[in-house]
C-alpha positions in Angstrom: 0.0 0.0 0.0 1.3 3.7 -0.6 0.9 6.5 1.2 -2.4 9.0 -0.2 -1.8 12.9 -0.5 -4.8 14.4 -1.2 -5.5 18.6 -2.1 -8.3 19.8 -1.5 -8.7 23.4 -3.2 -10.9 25.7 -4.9 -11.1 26.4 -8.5 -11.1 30.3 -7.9 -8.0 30.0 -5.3 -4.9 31.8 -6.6 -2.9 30.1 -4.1 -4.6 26.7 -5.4 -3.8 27.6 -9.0 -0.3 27.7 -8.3 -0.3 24.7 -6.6 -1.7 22.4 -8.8 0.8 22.2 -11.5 3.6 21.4 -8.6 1.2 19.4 -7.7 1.7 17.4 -10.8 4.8 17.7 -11.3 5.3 15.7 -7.4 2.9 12.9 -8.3 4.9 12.4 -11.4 7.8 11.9 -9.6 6.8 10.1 -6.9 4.6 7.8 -9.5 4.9 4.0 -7.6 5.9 5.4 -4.3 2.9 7.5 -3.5 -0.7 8.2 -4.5 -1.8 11.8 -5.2 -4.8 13.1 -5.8 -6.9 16.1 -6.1 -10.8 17.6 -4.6 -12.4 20.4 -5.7 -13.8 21.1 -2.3 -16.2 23.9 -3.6 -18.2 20.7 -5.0 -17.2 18.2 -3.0 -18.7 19.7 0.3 -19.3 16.9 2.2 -15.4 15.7 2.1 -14.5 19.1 3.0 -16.7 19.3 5.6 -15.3 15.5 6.8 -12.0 16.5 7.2 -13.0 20.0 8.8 -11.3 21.7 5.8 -11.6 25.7 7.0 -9.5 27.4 3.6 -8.5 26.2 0.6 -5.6 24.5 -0.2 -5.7 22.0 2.3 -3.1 18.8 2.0 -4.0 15.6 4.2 -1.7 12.7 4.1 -3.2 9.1 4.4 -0.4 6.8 5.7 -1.1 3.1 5.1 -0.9 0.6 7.7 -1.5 -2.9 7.8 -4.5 -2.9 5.0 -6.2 0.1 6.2 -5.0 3.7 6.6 -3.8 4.3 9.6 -3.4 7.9 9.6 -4.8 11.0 8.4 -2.5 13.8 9.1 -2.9 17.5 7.8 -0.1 18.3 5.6 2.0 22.1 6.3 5.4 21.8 4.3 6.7 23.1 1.2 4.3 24.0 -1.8 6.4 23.0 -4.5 7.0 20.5 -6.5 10.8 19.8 -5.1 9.8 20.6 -1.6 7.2 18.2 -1.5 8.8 15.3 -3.0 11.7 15.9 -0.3 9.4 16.0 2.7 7.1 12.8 1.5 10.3 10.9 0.8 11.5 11.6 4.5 8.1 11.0 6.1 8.1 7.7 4.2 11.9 7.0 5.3 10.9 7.6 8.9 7.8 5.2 8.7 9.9 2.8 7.3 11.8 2.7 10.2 8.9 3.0 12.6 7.6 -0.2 10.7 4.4 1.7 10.4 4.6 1.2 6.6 3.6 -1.3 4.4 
């Protein structure tokens, strides 16, 4: 199982609209390693209301455990492409050696 990232933005966010193509550019490097994936919470209302989502973007990492996620964490580093890859990367490293990865 691989660890989810999941954004949840707004369409008319400039902050969002900067986002998304580092977005991209992440998932495509961390293609086989981690999931990413993307909610236009302006629609989807009821996930952004589940995960108490208060502006817009809003990252939550899902980090798999044992055939279930285990963890649902709110995501607060770097915004670009590079900066994200690093920190997933490391949080993945360190659950590796937590054994709290699959």
């Amino acid at each position: 199982e691989l660890m989810w990232l999941v954004a949840i933005y707004s369409p008319k966010c400039g902050v969002c609209k900067k986002l998304l193509p580092e977005w991209v550019k992440a998932a495509e490097t961390l293609k086989g390693k981690a999931v990413f994936a993307i909610i236009d919470g302006t629609v989807n209302r009821q996930t952004a209301s589940r995960f108490s989502i208060k502006g817009y973007p809003t990252i939550k990492t899902f980090t798999p455990g044992f055939g279930r996620m285990k963890k649902i964490e709110s995501y607060d580093g770097p915004r670009d492409a590079d900066g994200i890859v690093q920190h997933i990367l490391l949080h993945i490293l360190i659950c590796l050696e937590r054994k709290d990865y699959v």
